[in-house]
C-alpha positions as CSV (number, residue, x, y, z in Angstrom):
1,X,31.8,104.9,-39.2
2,X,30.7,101.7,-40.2
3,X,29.4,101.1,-36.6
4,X,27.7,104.3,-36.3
5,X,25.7,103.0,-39.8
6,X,24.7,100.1,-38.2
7,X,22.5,100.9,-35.4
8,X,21.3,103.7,-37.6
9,X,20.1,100.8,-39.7
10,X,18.9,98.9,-36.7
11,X,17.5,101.9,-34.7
12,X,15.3,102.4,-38.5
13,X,14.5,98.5,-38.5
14,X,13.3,98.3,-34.7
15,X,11.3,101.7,-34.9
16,X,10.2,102.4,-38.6
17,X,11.5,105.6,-38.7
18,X,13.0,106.3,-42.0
19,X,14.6,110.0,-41.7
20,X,18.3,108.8,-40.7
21,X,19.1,112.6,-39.8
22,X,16.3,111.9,-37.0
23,X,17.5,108.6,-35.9
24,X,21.0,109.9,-35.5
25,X,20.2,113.0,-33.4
26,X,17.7,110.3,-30.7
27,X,20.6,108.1,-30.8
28,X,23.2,110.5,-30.2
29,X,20.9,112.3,-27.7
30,X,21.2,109.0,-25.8
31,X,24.9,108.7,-26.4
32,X,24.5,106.0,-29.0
33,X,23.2,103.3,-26.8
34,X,20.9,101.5,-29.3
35,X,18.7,99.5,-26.5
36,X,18.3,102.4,-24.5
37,X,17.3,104.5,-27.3
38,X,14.7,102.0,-28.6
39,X,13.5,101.7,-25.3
40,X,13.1,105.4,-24.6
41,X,11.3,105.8,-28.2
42,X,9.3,103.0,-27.8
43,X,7.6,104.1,-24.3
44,X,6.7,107.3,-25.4
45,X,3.3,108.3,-23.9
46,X,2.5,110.6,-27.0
47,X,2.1,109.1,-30.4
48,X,5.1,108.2,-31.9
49,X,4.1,108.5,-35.6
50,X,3.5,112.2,-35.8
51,X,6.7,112.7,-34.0
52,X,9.2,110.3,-34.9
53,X,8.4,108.2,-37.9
54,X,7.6,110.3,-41.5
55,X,4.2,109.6,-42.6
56,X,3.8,106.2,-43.8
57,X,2.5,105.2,-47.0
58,X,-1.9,103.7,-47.1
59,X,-1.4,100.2,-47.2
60,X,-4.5,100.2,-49.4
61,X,-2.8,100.6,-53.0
62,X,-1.3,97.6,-54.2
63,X,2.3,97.9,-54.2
64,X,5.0,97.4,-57.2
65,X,7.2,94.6,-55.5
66,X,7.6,93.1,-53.0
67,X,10.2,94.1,-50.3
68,X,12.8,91.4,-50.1
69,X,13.7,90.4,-46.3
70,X,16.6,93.3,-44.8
71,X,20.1,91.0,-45.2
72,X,22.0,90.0,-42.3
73,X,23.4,93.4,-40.6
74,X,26.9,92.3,-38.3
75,X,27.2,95.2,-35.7
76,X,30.4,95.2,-33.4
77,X,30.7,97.5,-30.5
78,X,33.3,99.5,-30.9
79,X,36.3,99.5,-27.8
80,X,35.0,102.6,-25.8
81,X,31.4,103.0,-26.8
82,X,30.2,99.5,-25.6
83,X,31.0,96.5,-24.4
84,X,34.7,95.8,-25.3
85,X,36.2,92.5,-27.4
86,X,32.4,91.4,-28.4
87,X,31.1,91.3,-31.7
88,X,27.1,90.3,-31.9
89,X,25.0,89.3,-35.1
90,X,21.2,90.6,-35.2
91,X,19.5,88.9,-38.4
92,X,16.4,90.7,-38.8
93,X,13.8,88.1,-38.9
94,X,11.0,89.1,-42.4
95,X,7.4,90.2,-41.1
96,X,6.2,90.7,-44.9
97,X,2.8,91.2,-45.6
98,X,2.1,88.9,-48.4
99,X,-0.6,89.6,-51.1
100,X,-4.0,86.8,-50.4
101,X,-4.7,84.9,-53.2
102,X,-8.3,85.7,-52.6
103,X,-8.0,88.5,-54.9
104,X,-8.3,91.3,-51.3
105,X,-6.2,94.1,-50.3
106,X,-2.7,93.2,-49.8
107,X,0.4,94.6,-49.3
108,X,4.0,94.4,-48.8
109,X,5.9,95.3,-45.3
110,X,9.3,94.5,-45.4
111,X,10.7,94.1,-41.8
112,X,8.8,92.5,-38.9
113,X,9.6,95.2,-36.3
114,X,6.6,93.5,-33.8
115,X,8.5,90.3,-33.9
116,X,12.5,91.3,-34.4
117,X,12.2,93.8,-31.0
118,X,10.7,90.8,-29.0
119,X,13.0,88.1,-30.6
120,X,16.3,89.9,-31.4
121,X,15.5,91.7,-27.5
122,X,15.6,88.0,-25.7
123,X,18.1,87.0,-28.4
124,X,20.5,89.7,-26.7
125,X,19.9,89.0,-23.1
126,X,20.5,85.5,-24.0
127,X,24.0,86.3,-24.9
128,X,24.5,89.0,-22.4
129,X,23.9,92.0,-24.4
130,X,21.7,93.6,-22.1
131,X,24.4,96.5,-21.3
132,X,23.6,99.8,-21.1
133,X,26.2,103.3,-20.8
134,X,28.8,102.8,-18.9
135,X,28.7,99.0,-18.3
136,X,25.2,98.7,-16.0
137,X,22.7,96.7,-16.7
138,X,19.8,98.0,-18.3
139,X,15.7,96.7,-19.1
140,X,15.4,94.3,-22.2
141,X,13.7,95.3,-25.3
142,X,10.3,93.2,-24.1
143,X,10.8,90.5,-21.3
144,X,9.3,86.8,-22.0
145,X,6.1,88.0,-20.5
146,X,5.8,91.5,-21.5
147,X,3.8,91.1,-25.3
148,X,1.0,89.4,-22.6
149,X,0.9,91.8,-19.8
150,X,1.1,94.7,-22.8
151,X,-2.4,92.8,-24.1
152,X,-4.2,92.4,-20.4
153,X,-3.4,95.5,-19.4
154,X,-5.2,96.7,-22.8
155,X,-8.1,94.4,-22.1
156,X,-8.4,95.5,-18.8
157,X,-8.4,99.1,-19.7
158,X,-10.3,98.8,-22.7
159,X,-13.1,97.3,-20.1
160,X,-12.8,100.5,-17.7
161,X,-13.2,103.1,-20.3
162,X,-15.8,101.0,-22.8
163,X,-17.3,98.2,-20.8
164,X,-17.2,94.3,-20.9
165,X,-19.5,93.9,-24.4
166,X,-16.5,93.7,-26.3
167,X,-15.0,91.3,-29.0
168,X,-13.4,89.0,-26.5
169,X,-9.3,90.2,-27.4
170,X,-6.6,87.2,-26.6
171,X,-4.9,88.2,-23.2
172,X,-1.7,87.2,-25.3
173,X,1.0,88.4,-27.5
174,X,-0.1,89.1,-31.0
175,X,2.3,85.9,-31.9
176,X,0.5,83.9,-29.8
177,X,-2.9,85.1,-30.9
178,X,-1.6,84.6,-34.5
179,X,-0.8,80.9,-33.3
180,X,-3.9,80.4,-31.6
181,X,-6.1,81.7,-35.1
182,X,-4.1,79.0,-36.5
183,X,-4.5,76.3,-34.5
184,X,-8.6,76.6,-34.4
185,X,-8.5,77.8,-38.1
186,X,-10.0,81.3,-37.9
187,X,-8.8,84.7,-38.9
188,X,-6.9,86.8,-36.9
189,X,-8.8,90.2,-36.1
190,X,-6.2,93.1,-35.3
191,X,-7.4,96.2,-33.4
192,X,-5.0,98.8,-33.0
193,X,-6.2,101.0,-30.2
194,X,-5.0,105.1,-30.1
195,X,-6.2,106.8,-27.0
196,X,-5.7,110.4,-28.2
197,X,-7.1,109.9,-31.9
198,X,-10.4,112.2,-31.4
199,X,-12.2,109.3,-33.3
200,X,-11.6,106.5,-31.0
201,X,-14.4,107.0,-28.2
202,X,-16.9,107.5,-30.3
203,X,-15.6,103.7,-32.5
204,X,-15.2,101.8,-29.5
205,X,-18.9,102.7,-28.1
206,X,-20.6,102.6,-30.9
207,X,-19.1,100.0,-33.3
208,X,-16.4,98.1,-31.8
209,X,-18.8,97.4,-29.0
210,X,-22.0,96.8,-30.9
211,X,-23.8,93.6,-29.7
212,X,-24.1,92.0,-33.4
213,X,-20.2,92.8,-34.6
214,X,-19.1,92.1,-31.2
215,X,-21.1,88.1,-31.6
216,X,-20.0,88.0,-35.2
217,X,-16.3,88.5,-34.4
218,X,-16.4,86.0,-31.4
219,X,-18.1,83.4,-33.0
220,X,-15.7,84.0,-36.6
221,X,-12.7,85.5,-35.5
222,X,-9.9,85.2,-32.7
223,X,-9.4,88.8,-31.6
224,X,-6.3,90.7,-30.8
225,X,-6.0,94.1,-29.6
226,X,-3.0,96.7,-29.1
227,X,-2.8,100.4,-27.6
228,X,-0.2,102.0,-29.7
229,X,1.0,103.5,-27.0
230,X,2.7,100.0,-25.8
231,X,5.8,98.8,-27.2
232,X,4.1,95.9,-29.3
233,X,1.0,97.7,-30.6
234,X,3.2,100.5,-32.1
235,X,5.5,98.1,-33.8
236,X,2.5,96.6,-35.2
237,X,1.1,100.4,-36.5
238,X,4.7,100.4,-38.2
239,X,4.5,96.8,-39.5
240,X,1.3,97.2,-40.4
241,X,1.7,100.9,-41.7
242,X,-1.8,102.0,-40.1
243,X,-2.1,105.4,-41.4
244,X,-5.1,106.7,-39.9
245,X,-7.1,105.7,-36.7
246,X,-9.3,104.0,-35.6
247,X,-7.3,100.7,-37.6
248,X,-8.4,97.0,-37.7
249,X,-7.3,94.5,-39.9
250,X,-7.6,90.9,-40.8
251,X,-4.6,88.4,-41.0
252,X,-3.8,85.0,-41.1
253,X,-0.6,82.9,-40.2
254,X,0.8,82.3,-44.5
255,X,5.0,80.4,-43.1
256,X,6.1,80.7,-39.7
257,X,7.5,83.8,-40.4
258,X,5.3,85.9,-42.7
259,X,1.7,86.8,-42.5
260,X,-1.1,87.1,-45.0
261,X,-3.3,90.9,-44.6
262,X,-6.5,90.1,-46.1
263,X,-8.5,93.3,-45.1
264,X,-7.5,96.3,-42.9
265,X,-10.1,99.3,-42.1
266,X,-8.8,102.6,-40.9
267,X,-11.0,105.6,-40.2
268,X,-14.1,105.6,-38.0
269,X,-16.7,102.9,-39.3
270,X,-20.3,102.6,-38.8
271,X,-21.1,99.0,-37.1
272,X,-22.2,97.9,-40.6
273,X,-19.7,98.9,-42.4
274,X,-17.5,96.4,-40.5
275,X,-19.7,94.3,-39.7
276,X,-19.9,93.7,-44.2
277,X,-16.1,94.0,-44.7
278,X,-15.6,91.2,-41.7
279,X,-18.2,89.2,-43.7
280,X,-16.8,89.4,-47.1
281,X,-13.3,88.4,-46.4
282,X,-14.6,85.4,-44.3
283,X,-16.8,84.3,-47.4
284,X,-13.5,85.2,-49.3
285,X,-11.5,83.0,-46.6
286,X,-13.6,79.9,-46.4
287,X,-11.9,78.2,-49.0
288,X,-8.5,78.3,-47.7
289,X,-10.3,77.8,-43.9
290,X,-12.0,74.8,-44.9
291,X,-9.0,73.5,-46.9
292,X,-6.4,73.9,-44.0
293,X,-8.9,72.3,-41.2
294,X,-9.7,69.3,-43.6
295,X,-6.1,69.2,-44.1
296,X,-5.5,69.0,-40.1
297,X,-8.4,66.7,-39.7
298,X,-6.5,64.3,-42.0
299,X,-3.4,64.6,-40.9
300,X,-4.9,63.7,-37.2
301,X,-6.7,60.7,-39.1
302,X,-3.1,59.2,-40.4
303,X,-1.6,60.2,-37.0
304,X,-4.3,57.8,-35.3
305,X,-4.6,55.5,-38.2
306,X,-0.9,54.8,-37.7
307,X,-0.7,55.0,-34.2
308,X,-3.9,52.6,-34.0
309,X,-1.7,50.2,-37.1
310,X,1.2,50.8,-34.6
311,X,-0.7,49.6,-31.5
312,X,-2.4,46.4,-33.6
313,X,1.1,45.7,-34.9
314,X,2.6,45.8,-31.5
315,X,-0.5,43.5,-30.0
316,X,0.2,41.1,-32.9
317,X,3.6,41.0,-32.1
318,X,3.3,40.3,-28.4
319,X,1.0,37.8,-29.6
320,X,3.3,36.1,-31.6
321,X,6.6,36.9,-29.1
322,X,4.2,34.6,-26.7
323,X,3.3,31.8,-28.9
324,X,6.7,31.4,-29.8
325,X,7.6,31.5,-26.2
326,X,5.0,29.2,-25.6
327,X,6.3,26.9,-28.3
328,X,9.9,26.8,-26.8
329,X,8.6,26.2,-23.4
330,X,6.7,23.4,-24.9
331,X,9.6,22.2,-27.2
332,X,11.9,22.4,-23.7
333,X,9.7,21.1,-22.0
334,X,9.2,17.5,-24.2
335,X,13.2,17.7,-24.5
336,X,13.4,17.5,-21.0
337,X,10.6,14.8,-20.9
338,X,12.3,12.4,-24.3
339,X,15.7,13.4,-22.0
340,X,14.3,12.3,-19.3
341,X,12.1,9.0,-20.6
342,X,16.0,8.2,-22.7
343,X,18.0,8.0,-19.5
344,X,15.2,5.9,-17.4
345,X,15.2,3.6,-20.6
346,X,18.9,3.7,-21.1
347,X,19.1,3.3,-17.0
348,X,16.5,-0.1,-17.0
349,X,18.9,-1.4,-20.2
350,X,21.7,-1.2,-18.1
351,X,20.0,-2.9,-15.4
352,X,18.6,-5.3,-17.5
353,X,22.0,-6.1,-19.1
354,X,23.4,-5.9,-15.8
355,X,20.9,-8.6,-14.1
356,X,21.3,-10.7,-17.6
357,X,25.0,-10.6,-16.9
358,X,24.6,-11.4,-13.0
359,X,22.7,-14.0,-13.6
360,X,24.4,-15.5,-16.6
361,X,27.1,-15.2,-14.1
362,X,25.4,-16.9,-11.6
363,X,24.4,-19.9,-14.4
364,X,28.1,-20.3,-15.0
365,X,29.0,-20.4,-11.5
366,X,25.7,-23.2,-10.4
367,X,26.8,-25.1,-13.4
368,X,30.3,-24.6,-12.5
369,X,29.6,-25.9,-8.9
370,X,26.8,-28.8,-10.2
371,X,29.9,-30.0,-12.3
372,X,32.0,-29.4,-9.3
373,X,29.6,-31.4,-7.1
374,X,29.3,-33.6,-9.6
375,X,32.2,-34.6,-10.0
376,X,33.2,-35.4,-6.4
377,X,30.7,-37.8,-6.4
378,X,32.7,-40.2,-8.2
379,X,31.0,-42.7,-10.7
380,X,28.0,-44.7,-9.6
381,X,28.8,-48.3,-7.4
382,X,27.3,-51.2,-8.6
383,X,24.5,-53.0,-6.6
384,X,26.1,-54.6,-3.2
385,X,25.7,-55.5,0.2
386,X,27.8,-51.7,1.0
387,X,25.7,-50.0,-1.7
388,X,22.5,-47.9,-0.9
389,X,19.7,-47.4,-2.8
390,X,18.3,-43.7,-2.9
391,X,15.0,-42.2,-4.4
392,X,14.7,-38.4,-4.1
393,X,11.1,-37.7,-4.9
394,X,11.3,-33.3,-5.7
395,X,8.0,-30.6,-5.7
396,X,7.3,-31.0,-9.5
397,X,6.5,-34.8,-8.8
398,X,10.1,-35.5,-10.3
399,X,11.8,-38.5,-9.1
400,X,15.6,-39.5,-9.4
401,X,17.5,-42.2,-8.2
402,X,20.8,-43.3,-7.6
403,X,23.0,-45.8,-5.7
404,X,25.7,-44.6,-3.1
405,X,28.3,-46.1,-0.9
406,X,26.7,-46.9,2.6
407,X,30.0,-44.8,4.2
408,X,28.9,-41.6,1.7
409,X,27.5,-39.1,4.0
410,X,24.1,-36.9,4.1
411,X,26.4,-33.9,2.3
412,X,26.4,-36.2,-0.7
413,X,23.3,-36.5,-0.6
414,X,22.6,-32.8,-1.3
415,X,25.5,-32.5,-3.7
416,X,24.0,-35.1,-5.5
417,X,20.3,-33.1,-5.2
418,X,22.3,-30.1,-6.3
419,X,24.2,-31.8,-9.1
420,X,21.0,-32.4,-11.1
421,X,19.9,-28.8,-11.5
422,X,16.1,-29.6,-10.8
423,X,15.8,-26.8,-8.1
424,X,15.7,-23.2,-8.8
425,X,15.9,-22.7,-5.2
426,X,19.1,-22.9,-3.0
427,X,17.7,-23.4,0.6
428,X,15.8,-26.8,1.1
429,X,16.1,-29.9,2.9
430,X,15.7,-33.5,2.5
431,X,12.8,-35.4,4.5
432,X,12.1,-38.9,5.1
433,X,8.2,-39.7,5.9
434,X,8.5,-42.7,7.8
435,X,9.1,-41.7,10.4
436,X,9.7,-38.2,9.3
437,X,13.1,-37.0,9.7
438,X,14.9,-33.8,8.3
439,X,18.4,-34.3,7.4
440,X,19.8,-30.8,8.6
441,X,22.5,-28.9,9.1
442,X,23.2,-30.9,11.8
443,X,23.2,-34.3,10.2
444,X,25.2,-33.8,7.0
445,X,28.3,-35.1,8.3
446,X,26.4,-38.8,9.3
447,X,27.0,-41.9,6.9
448,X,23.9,-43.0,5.3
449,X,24.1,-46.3,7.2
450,X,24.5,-44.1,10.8
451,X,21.3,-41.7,9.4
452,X,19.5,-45.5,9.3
453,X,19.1,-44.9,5.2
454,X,21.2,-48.3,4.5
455,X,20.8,-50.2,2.5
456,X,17.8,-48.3,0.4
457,X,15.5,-44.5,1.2
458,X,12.9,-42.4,-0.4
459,X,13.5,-39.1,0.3
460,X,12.1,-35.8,-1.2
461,X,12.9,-32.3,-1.2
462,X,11.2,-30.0,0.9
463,X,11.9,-26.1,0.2
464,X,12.4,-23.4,3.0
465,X,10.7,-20.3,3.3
């Protein structure tokens, strides 16, 4: 039983019908298949107020309360009526019709049928609950696309039967519409269109079409327009409880799921009539209008104010990421140069300690060998008839002298030379003038008497190239 409550309460919620009797004898008619029965209901060709839905109450007295949003409804399909071991949750979304604060006509609809038979449609094909009797497959609620081809095929009929000098109605869904009005802050004009009312021809031609309204409503307004007839213009009649025809309204987007109705007009009106109801709720609107669009406009002013600190930020940081880098590159680059300018002067101290110590080295081993030299020249001979007399005259105009056995030989000579440390050469050779004679290689082993330098010389040094 509790099942069969359910998509009574549904089938009331989708379609606005409130006699229960009547929505139990459509739905068992179509052997309690709720989405087939909304379907069915909703594509009726005649008007489905006068014969489904109990006449709903003028939406132009103020109302006592306001309806509080349905609660969450759980609906399981029972084991042989539907699909079996799946339980499905529909929470029906609120479409209330807030009161303005603009001091117009407002009133409260409880249940969004326009928007919960598009949304709660996709919700079930979404999760698979698109299955009709016996299993098969059956049409969704309204597809993705169906709230716009619903509104161009209205627009494209409204142009055959009234012509193109028209308020210029959004191709669109009316969510979409109501999106757009809120996007380029403008109201949301509402036309509900009934073919059969016996009114509507002579609105259309005469009003809806008129040249001035048509340029007041396209410059102020985004339009939207409906045939009852389709599946999203009658739930709107029902959300909007349009009572008599020809219906327009006036709404703007109040949360994301509620809208405000500031002014709806239902009955045949002349274009002035309107034309100064359209006029007084915009002069009525202007304030909120104005607010909301200086509200955007700052909002975009902070967005590019902090996207334009964001970019300066992230320009002064790359500036400063590359200074720094340019500072380490720098600070690398003068450690390499102090590394490098430390090991050359650490390599040129080594080398200079190394050279001092060769040639320290060196000065111990030529004063090791003078002494050596010196001492195997034995002491000086006194003057005799065996002794010889030598000068050795040197480059720096030096002279030295000494006596040597006539037997001593040329090598003495140049041990003697060599002895005395005057030289800071190694290669040279001893020259007499007169006649000149270099005392070689080839002469050190003569005796001075032999060499002809008994019993006196003069010799001097004479350095090598």
């Amino acid at each position: 039983m509790g099942d069969v409550a359910d998509k009574i309460a549904y089938f009331q919620a989708i379609t606005g019908v409130e006699d229960a009797d009547l929505c139990s004898e459509i739905l068992a008619a179509h052997g309690w298949d709720l989405e087939l029965a909304i379907s069915v209901f909703t594509s009726q060709n005649h008007h489905p107020v006068t014969e489904y839905a109990s006449e709903p109450t003028t939406s132009n007295t103020p109302p006592t309360s306001t309806n509080q949003p349905p609660a969450e409804t759980g609906l399981v399909a029972s084991g042989s009526g539907g699909p079996p071991g799946l339980a499905w949750k529909i929470i029906t979304l609120p479409f209330s019709i807030i009161s303005g604060s603009l001091g117009l006509i407002s009133g409260a609809v409880g249940l969004g049928v326009w928007a919960a038979g598009g949304v709660l449609s996709y919700s079930l094909r979404m999760i698979g609950f698109n299955l009709g009797r016996n299993g098969e497959s059956s049409s969704p609620l309204v597809s993705v696309s169906a709230s716009a081809a619903e509104a161009m095929s209205f627009v494209d009929s409204f142009d055959r039967d009234f012509g193109s000098i028209r308020p210029s109605f959004i191709a669109e869904g009316f969510m979409d519409a109501l999106q757009r009005s809120r996007h380029e802050f403008k109201l949301l004009f509402v036309y509900l269109h009934s073919p059969e009312h016996p009114d509507t021809p002579m609105f259309c031609e005469r009003t809806l079409c008129n040249e001035a309204l048509v340029a007041f409503i396209n410059e102020n307004f985004v339009a939207w327009g409906g045939s009852i007839r389709a599946s999203e213009g009658f739930k709107m009649s029902n959300s909007l409880k349009a009572s008599r025809f020809p219906f327009c309204a006036v709404v703007m987007a109040a949360t994301s799921q509620r809208i405000a109705l500031l002014q709806q007009v239902e009955g045949p009106k002349s274009p002035d009539e309107l034309l100064t109801a359209l006029q007084r709720v915009l002069e009525e609107s202007a304030p909120v209008l104005v607010s909301a669009r200086l509200e955007a406009e700052e909002r975009r002013n902070n967005i590019r104010l902090r996207e334009e600190q964001d970019a300066a930020y992230r320009a002064a940081l790359e500036a400063d990421q590359a200074r720094e880098r340019q500072r380490q590159e720098e600070q690398e680059r003068q450690e390499r140069e102090a590394a490098e300018a430390e090991r050359k002067t650490k390599e040129e101290e080594e080398a200079r300690e190394r050279a001092a110590r060769e040639a320290a080295e060196r000065e111990v081993a030529l004063a090791k060998m003078r002494e050596e030299k010196l001492q195997s020249l034995g002491p000086e001979p006194a003057k005799g008839p065996d002794v010889t007399q030598v000068l050795v005259r040197f480059p720096t105009g030096e002279r030295k002298e000494r006596r040597f056995e006539c037997s001593t030989t040329i090598q003495s000579l140049y041990d003697y030379v060599d002895s005395l440390g005057c030289l800071e050469v190694e290669k040279y050779s001893l020259v007499s003038n007169f006649p000149r004679t270099v005392y070689g290689s080839e002469k050190l082993a003569l005796s001075l008497k032999d060499a002809g330098l008994h019993p006196q010389a003069s010799l001097f040094v004479e350095l090598n190239s």
